[in-house]
C-alpha positions in Angstrom: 181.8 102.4 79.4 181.7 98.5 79.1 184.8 96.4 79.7 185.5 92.9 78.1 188.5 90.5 78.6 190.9 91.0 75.5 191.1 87.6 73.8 192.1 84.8 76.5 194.0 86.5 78.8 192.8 87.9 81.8 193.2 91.7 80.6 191.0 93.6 81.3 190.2 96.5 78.7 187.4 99.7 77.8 185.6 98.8 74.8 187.0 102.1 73.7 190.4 102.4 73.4 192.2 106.3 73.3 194.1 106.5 70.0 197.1 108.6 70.5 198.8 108.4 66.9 197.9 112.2 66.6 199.7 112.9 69.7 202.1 115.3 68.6 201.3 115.6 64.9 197.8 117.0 64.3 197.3 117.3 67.9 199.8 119.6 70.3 200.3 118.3 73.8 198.6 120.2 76.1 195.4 119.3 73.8 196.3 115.8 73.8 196.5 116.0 78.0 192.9 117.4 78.0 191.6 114.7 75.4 193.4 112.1 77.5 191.7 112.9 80.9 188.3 113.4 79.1 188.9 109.8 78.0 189.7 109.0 81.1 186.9 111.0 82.7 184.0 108.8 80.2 185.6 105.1 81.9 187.9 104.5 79.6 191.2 102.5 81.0 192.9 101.1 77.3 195.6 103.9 75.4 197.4 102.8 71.8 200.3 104.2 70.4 203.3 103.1 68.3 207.1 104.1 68.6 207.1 104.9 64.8 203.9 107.9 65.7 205.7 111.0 65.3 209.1 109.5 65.9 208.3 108.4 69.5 206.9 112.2 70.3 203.3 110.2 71.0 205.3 108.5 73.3 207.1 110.9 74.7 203.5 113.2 75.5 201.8 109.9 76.9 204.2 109.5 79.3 204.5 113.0 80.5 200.9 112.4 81.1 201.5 108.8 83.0 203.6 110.7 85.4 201.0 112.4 87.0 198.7 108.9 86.9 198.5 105.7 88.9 200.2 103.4 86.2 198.6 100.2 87.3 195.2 102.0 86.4 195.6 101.7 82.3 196.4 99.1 79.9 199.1 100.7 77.6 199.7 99.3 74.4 202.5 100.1 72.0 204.2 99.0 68.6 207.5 97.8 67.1 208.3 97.0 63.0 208.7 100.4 61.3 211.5 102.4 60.2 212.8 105.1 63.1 215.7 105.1 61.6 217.3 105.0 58.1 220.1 101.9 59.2 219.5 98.6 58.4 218.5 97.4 61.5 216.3 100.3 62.7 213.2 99.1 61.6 211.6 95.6 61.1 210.6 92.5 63.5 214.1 91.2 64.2 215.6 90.6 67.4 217.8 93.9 67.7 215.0 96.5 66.4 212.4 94.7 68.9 214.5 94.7 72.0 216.2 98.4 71.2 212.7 100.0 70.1 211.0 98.8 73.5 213.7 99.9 75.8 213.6 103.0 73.7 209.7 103.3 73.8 209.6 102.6 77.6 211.7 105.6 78.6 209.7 107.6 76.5 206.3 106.6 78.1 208.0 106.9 81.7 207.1 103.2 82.5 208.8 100.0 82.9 206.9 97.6 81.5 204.0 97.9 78.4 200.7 96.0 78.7 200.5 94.9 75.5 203.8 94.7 72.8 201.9 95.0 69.1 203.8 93.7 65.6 202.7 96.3 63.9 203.2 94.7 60.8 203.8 91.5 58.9 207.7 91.3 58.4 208.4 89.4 55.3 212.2 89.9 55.8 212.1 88.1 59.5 211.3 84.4 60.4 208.2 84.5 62.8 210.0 82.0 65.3 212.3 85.1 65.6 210.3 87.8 66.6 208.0 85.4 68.6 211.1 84.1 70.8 212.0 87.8 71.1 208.7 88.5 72.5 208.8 85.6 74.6 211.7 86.8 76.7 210.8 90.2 77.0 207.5 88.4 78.5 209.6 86.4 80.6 211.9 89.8 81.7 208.8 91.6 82.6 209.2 94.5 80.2 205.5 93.4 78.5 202.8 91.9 80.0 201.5 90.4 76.4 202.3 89.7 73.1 199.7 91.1 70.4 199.9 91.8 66.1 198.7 94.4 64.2 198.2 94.1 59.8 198.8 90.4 60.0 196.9 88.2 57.2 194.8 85.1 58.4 197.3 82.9 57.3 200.2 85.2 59.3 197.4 84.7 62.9 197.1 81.0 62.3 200.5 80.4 62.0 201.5 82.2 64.6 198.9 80.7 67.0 199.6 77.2 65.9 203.6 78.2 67.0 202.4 78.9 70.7 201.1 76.3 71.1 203.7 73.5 69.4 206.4 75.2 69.8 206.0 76.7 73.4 205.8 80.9 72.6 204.4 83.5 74.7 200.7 83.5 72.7 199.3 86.4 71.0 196.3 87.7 73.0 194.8 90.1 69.8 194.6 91.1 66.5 194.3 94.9 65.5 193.1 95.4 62.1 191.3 97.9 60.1 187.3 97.7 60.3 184.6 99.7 59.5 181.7 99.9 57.1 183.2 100.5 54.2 186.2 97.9 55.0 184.2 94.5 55.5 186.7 92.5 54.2 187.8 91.2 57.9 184.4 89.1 58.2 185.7 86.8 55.8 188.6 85.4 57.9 190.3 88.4 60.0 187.4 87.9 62.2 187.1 84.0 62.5 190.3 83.2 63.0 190.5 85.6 65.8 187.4 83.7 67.1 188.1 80.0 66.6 191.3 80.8 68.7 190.3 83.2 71.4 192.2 86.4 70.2 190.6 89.6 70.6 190.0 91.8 67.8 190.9 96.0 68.1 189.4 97.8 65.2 191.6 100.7 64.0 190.0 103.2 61.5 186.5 102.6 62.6 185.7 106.0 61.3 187.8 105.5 57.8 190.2 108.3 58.5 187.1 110.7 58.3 184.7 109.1 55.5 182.3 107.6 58.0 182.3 111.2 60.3 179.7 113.2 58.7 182.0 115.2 57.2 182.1 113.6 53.3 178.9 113.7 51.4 177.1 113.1 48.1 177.6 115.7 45.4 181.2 117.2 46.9 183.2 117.6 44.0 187.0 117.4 46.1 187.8 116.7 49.6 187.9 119.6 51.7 191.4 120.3 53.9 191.9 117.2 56.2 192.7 113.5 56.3 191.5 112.4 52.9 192.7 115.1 51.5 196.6 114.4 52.5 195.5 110.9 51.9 195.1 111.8 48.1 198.5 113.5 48.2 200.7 110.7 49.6 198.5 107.8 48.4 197.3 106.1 51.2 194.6 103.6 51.4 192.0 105.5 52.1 192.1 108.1 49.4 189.2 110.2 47.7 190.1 108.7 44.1 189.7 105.0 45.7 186.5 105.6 47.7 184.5 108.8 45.5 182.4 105.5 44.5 178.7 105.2 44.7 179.2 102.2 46.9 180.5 104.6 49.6 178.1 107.1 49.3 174.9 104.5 49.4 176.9 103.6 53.0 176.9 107.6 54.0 173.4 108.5 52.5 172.1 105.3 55.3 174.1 106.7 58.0 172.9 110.0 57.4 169.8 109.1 57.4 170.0 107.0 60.5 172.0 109.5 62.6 169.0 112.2 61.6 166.5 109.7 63.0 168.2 108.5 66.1 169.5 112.0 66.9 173.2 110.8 66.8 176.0 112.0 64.9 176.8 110.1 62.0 180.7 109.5 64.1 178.3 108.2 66.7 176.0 105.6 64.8 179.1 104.5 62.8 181.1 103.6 65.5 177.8 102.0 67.6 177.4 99.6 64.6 181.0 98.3 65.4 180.4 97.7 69.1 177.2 96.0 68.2 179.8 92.9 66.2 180.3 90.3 68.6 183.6 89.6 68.0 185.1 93.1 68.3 186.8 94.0 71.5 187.8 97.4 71.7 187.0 100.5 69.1 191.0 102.7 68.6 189.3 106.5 69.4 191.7 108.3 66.4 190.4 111.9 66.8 192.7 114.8 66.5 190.4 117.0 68.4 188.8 117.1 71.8 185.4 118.1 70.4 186.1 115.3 68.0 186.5 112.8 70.6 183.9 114.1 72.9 181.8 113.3 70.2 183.2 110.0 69.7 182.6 109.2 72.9 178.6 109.9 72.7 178.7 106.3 71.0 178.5 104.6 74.3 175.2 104.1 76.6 173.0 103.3 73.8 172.5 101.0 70.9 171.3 100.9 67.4 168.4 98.3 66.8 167.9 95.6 64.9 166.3 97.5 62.1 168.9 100.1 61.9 171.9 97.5 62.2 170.4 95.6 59.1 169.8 98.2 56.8 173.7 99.4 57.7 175.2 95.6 57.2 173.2 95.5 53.7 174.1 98.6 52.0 177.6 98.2 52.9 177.9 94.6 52.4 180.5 93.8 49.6 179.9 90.9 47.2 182.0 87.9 48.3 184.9 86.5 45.8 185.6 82.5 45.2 185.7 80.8 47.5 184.0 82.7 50.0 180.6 82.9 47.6 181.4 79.3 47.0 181.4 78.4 50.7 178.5 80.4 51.2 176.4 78.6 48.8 177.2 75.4 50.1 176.7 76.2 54.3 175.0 73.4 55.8 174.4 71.7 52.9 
């Protein structure tokens, strides 16, 4: 397991990071115990959850499992903005919902203080100079150690990096964001604007809620029981009417034939072309499993070459709108 500073702050984190957002939901807790200490087992020292994961029952099983560890040994992250409630001010990046979800979240994790504090979200309804002050004096009372966002736009980074620094507020240290090779779309300013101002970048969905697994391939008619399957059924984003496209399958018809050659899993070369982007810090492990994860984890202690990382960034390359192509076209000109 390599480690790498997350953005500019002296934190220390695993470049993969247990997701625990099954915790409770697909995955009971004595399971998620065992996939916990076979992350733990592999090097791994960074754990992400979210108050809103099963109602705080991710929580809740994480720190039934921190009780019998040396605290100071992980980097715990978890999340504030959604609904866990159905009351106007139970959900959201406002003052009240911030400060009530973390005390909330930290007796549910058995821990006084959380390493990282994510914004899970972009909050329209809430002026950013808000829920950064907010975050600012639970930095300053000791309950988290740093600020972070999660699903922010560029514009939504930039702003809130240029309010650090003119305006004095505890700076966000990373960006989580969905990534993977059929979601490129970060490259075009996700990923830079992390990098011109030192935030790390935490890639959730590297495996596209199952697509990139091995599990979907050409000539299946319907999903079988699983992720994209419920995904269908309530909509989400990563749906089988939204990705049954032959862009996707050219992606998993390479990977395939890449994880054959290399003897890899396709999980395994999918996720080792992430940790081969310079920019990305840590990889969110999402399985449900333990064989899923111990499989997962066989991504580590090797690395795809050149070859094999070009032929994966060109089939799943998407074509760039205006201005991107634009700005493209006109590089060092």
């Amino acid at each position: 397991m390599q480690y790498k500073k997350l953005g500019n702050s002296g934190l220390i984190v695993s470049e993969l990071c247990m997701g625990a957002m099954t915790f409770g939901r697909e995955t009971p807790k004595e399971e998620s115990f065992r996939m916990l200490d076979m992350y733990v087992e592999s090097g791994g020292n960074f754990i992400d959850t979210a108050n809103v994961y099963s109602k705080g029952v991710s929580e809740e099983i994480l720190g039934e499992w921190l009780k019998k560890q040396k605290r100071d040994e992980f980097v715990i992250a978890t999340k504030v903005r959604f609904p866990m409630g159905d009351k106007p001010n139970q959900s959201g990046l406002g003052r009240k919902h911030i400060t009530e979800s973390l005390e909330a979240s930290l007796k549910r994790m058995n821990t006084d203080y959380t390493d990282v504090f994510y914004a899970h979200a972009w909050d329209d309804n809430t002026p950013l100079e808000e829920t950064m002050e907010t975050f600012s004096d639970l930095v300053k009372q000791g309950k988290i150690r740093h600020a972070a966002v999660s699903n922010y736009g560029a514009r939504h980074v930039q702003k809130a990096v240029d309010f650090s620094t003119f305006k004095g507020y505890t700076p966000y240290i990373a960006l989580q964001a969905k990534y993977n090779l059929v979601i490129r779309e970060p490259e075009w300013e996700l990923l830079p604007v992390c990098e011109e101002n030192g935030l790390g970048f935490v890639v959730w969905g590297p495996l596209f809620g199952g697509w990139l697994s091995g599990r979907y391939q050409r000539g299946m008619t319907e999903p079988p029981e699983g992720r994209i399957k419920e995904a269908e059924k309530q909509d989400w984003f990563e749906k089988w009417s939204r990705y049954n496209v032959e862009t996707t399958w050219k992606i998993i018809d390479k990977l395939m034939e890449i994880s054959a050659r290399r003897g890899k899993s396709p999980a395994q070369v999918a996720l080792n072309w992430l940790l081969n982007k310079k920019h990305v810090t840590s990889l969110i492990l999402g399985a449900s499993k333990l064989r899923h994860l111990e499989d997962n984890l066989g991504c580590i202690g090797w690395s795809l070459n050149l070859e094999d990382m070009t032929v994966l960034d060109e089939v799943s390359e998407i074509e760039k709108p205006y201005p991107y192509d634009f700005l493209e076209m006109v590089k060092g000109v």
